[in-house]
C-alpha positions in Angstrom: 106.4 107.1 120.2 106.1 107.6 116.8 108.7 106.1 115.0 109.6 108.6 111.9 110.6 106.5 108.8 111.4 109.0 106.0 113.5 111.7 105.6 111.8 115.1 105.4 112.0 116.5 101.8 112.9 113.0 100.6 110.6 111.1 97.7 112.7 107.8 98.4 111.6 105.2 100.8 114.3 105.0 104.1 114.2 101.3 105.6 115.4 102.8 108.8 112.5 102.1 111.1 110.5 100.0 108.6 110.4 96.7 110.7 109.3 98.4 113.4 106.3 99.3 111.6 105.7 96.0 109.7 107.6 93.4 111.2 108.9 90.9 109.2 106.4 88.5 107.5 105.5 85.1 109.4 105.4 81.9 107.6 103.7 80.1 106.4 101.2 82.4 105.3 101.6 82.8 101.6 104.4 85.6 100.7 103.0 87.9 98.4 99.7 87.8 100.0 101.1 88.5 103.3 103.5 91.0 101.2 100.7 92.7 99.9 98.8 92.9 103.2 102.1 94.2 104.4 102.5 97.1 102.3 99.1 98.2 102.2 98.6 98.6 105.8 102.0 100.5 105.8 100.1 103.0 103.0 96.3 103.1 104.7 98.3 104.6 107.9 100.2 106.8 105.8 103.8 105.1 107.1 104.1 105.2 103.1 102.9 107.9 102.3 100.9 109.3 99.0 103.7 110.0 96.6 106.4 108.2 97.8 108.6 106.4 96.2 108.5 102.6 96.3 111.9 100.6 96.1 111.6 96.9 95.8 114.6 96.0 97.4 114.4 98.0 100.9 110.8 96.9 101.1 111.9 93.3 100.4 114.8 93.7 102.9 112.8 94.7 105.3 109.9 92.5 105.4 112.3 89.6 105.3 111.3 88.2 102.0 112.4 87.8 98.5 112.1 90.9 96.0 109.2 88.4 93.8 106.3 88.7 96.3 107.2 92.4 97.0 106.9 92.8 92.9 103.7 90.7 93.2 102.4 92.7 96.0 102.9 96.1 94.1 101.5 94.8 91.1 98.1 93.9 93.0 98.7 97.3 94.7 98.4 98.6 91.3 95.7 96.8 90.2 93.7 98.0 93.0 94.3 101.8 93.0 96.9 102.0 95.6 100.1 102.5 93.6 101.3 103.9 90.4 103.6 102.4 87.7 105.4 104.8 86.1 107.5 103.4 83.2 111.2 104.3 83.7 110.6 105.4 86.9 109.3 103.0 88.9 106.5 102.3 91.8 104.9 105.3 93.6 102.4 105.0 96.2 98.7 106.3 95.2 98.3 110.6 95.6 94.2 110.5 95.6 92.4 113.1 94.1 89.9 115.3 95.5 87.5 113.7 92.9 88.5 110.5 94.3 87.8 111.6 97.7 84.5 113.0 96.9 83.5 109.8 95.6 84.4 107.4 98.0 83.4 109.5 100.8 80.2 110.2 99.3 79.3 106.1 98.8 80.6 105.8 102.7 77.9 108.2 103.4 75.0 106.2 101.8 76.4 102.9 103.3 76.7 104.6 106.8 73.7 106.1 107.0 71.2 103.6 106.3 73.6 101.3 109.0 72.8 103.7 111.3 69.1 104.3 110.8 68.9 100.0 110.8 71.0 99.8 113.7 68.5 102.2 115.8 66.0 99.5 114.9 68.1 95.8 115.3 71.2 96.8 117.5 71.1 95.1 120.6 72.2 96.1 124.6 75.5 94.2 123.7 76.5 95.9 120.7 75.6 98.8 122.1 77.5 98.9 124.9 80.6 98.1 123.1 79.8 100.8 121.2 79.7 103.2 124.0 83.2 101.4 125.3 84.6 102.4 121.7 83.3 105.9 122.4 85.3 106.2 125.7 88.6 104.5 124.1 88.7 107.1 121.2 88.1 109.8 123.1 91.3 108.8 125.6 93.4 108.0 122.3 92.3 111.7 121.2 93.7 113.4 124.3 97.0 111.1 124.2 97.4 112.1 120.6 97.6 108.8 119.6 96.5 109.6 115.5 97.0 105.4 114.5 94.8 104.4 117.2 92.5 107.2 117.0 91.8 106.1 113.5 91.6 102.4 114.5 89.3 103.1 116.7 87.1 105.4 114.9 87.4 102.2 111.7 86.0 99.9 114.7 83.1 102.2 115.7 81.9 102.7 112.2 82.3 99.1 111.5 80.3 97.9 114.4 77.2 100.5 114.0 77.3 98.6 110.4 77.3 95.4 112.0 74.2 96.2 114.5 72.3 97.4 111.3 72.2 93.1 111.0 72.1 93.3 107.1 75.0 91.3 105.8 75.6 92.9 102.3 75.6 95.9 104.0 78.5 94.8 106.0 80.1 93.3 103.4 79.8 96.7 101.1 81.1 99.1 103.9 83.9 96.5 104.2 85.3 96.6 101.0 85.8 100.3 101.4 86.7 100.4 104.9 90.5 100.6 104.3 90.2 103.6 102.0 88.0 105.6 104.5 91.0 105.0 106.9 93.3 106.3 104.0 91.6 109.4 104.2 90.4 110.1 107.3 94.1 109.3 109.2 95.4 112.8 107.5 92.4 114.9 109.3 92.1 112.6 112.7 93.6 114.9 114.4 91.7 118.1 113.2 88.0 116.3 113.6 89.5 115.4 117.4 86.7 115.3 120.2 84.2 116.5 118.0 84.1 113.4 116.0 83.7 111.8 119.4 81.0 114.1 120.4 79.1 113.3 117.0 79.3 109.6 117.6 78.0 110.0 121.4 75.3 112.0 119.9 74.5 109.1 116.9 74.7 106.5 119.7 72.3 107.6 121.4 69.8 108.2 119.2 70.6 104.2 117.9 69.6 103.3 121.5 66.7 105.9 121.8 65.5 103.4 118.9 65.1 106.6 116.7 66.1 105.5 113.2 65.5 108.8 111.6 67.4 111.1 113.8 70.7 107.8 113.7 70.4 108.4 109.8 70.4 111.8 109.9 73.0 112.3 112.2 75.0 110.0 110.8 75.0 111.6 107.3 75.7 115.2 109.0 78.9 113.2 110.5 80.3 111.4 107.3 79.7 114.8 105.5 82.1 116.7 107.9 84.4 114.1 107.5 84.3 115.4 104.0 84.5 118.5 103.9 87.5 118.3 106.3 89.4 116.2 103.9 88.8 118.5 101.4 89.9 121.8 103.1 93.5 120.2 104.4 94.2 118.6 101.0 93.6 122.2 99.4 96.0 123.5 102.1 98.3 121.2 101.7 98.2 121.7 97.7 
């Protein structure tokens, strides 16, 4: 069960239900970098979501740590895109743009699709089976309507055609954007639903057919879907 932190309507942060979602942080790792890694995982699922609110004090309360690494954290946060500092106002989470979108979705696409024309021509029996065992496992979290673990999943899949491509800056690249593609794909999971699935069954196989043109192809036709899905519920939802 989904455990429902905010109230509807409201653009303040509720703790109720907060440390169920993070838990509070475990020493010794260093507070605000475990603060900070904290809080953004609470924004890439969308448990805080774009727009809200952030108050120091419940966050700090909640994650069992001092309000300094919390301040530290959102300061990063804002460093890095994620939040806004609004003088007089305070800290808000990050509401992206459709520009924004565009352009990150867009880079995912080149990064993706030659990982998925190289991984038709270096992935090997093991990666792709586990591949295939990602398939099933997102398409059971897609009929339990489990949206988090759909999206985990689906981070997983992409992430380990990218590792079968075996070029290491490419890995490292698709990284570094990896938590922003989760952003925005969590809010149109559950309208891509099997048909992401099918699409990836469909890439896989090509990948193992050792077809490198019909893996980058497909693969580009997939990320651009992913697109233009984000695009038509952030309209609607505007």
């Amino acid at each position: 069960m989904k455990v429902q932190f905010f109230e509807t309507g409201s653009s303040h942060m509720s703790t109720r239900g907060l440390k169920t979602a993070a838990g509070q942080i475990q020493r010794p790792v260093p507070l605000r970098e475990a603060a900070y890694e904290a809080i953004l995982d609470l924004i890439t699922t969308r448990t805080l979501s774009p727009g809200l609110h952030l108050v120091e004090t419940e966050l700090a309360e909640q994650l069992g740590v001092s309000r300094q690494p919390v301040r530290e954290a959102i300061q990063r946060l804002s460093n890095e895109g994620w939040v806004e500092l609004r003088p007089g106002y305070g800290a808000f989470v990050h509401t992206p743009t459709e520009t924004e979108a565009d352009q990150l979705l867009a880079v995912r696409s080149l990064l993706e699709t030659e990982s998925a024309r190289l991984a038709a021509e270096n992935a090997t029996p093991e990666q792709i089976d586990h591949l295939r065992e990602l398939i099933d496992s997102g398409r059971s979290e897609t009929t339990s309507g489990n949206t988090e673990a759909v999206v985990r999943v689906n981070s997983e899949f992409h992430r380990s055609i990218t590792v079968a491509s075996g070029n290491k800056v490419l890995t490292e690249l698709a990284a570094q954007v990896d938590r922003r593609v989760r952003w925005y794909y969590t809010p149109v999971a559950r309208i891509r639903g099997s048909a992401s699935w099918d699409e990836h069954e469909q890439l896989l196989d090509a990948v193992e057919a050792r077809d490198p043109g019909r893996a980058g192809t497909l693969m580009s036709e997939h990320t651009e879907r992913t697109r233009l899905t984000y695009n038509e519920h952030a309209q609607e939802e505007g």
